[in-house]
C-alpha positions in Angstrom: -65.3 110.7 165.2 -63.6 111.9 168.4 -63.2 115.6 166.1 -67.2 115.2 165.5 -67.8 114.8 169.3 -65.3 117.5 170.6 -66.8 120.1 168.2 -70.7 118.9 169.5 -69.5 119.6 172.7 -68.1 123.3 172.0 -71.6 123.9 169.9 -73.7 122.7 172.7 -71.6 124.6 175.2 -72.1 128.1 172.6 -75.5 126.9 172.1 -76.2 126.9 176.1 -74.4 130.3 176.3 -76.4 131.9 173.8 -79.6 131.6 175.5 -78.6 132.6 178.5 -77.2 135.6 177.2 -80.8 136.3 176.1 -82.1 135.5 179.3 -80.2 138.1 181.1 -81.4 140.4 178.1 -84.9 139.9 179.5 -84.3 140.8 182.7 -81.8 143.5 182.4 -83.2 147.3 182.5 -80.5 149.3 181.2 -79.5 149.6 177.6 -76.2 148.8 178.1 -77.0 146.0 180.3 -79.5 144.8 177.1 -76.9 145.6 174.5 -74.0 143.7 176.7 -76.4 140.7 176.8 -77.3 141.2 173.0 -73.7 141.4 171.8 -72.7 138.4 173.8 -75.9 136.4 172.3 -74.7 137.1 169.0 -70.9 136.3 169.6 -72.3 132.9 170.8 -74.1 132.5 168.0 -71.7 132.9 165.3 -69.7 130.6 167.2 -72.3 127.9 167.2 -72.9 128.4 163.5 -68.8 128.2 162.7 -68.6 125.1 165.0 -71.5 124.0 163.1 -70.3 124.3 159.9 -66.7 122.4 161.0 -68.9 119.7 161.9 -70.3 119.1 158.6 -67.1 119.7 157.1 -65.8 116.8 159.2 -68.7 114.2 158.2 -67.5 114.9 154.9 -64.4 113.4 155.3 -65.9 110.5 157.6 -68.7 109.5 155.1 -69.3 106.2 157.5 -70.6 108.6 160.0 -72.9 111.2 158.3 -75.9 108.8 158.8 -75.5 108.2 162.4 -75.4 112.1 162.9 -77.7 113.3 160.6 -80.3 113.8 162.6 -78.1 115.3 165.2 -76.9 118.2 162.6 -80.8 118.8 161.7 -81.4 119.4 164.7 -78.5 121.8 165.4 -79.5 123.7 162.7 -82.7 123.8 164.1 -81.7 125.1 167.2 -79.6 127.9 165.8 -82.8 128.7 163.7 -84.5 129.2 166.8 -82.3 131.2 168.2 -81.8 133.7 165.1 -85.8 134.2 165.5 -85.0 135.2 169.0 -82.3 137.6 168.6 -84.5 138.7 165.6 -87.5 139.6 168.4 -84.6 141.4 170.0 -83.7 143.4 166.8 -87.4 144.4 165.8 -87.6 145.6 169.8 -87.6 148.9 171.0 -84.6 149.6 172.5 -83.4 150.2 168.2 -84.6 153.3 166.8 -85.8 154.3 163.0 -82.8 153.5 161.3 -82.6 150.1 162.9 -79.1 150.4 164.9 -78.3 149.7 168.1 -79.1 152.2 170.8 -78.8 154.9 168.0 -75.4 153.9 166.5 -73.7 154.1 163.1 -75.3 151.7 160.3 -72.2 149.8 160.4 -73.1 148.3 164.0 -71.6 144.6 163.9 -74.7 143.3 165.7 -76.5 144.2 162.8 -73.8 142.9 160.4 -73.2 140.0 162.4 -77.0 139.2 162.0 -77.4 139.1 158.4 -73.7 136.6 158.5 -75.2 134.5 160.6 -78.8 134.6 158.4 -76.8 133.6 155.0 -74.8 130.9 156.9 -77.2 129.6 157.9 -79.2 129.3 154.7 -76.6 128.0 152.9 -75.8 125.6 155.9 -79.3 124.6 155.6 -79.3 124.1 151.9 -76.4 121.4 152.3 -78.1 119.4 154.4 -81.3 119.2 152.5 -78.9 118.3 150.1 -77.3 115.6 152.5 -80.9 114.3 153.1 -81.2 113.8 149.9 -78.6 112.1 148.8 -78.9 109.7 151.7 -82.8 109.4 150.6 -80.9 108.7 147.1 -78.6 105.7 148.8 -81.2 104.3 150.8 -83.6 103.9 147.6 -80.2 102.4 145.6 -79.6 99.7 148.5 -83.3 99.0 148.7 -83.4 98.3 145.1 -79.7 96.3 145.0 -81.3 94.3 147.9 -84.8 93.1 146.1 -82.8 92.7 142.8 -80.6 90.4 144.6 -83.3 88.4 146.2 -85.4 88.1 142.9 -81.7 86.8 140.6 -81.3 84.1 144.3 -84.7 83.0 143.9 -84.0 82.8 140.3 -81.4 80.7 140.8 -82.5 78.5 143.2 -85.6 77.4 140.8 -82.7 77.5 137.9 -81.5 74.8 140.6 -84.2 72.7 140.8 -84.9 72.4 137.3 -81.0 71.8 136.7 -81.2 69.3 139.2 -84.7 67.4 138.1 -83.1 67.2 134.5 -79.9 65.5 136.0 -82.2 63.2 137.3 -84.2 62.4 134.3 -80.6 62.0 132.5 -79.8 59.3 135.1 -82.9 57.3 134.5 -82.9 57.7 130.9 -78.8 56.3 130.9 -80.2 53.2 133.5 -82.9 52.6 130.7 -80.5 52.9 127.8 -78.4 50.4 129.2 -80.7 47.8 130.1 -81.7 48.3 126.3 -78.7 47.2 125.5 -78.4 44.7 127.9 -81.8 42.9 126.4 -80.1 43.8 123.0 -77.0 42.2 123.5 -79.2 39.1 125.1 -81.2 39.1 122.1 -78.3 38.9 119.8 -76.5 36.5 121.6 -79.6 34.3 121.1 -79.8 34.8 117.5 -76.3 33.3 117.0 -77.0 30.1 119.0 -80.4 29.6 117.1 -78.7 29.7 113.4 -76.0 27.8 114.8 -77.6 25.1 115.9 -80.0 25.2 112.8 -76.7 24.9 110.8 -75.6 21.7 113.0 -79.3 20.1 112.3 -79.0 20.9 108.8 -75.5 19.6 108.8 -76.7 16.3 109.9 -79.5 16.4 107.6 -77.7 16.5 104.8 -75.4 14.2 106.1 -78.3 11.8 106.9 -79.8 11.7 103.5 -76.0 11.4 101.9 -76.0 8.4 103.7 -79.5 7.2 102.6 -78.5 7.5 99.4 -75.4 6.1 99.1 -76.8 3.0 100.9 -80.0 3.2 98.2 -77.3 3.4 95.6 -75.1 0.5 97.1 
């Protein structure tokens, strides 16, 4: 992070320098005041667009940061693309002639050259972070659907809960009603046997009654 903010602070400071190179190339009335200030805009913008460019290559080892400065680098970007439309104004001015060079110099100018650099640099620095955006867009849409999947499968649980817990309970009635079944059963049974024993003890006597009535008969 500390890399991230010392390179923000060289861009800002190229940035800054940039436009007031072109400043001084408005007011300046010589061509080789213009084409000093020109030159220097330029050399201030490719450094902005290499300090740029560092800085994206250093959220790409600090993943944890690339969100937080996202916006920060879109609007870099944006910056520099405002300044390659001014130094463009300066190109298309008059102060280049018919073959588009400098104050009449040779094709192979560097101000030129240096233009179309910064042009595809920036293009391609562009295209990453579209691409950037997008996989961000791409994360935020994964965590947003991780986050309402894991609510429904808790909700889904907790009524999995309730209906675990309302059968438990059933299960303990149902045991209380089972054993006072078998309570009444075994109260049942136990009354059984005392009822046939004592009808054995009555007929016992019985027949032991009427032995007796007939042996005293027979006597």
């Amino acid at each position: 992070m500390d890399e991230f903010l010392s390179l923000e602070s060289q861009f800002t400071r190229s940035i800054s320098s940039a436009n007031d190179a072109l400043r001084n190339y408005n007011r300046a009335y010589s061509e080789d005041e213009k084409h000093t200030a020109a030159t220097t805009a330029v050399r201030h913008q490719q450094e902005a667009k290499n300090l740029l460019k560092r800085m994206d290559e250093t959220i790409r080892f600090y993943p944890e940061i690339s969100m937080s400065v996202s916006a920060k680098i879109r609007r870099y970007t944006n910056d520099l693309t405002y300044l390659d439309s001014q130094l463009d104004s300066v190109k298309r001015s008059t102060l280049f002639d018919s073959n588009n060079t400098y104050g009449g110099a040779t094709p192979d100018d560097p101000f030129a050259e240096r233009q179309m650099q910064q042009k595809q640099l920036l293009e391609g620095h562009g295209k990453r972070i579209d691409k950037m955006d997008n996989q961000i867009d791409r994360l935020i849409a994964i965590g947003e659907d991780t986050v309402q999947t894991g609510v429904a499968a808790h909700d889904l649980l907790k009524d999995q809960t309730g209906r675990l817990r309302g059968a438990n309970d059933d299960l303990y009635v149902i045991d209380e009603k089972i054993s006072q079944s078998n309570r009444i059963m075994r109260s049942m049974y136990f009354n059984v046997i005392g009822n046939k024993i004592v009808l054995i003890v009555i007929i016992f006597l019985e027949l032991v009654a009427l032995g007796a009535v007939i042996y005293f008969r027979a006597t």
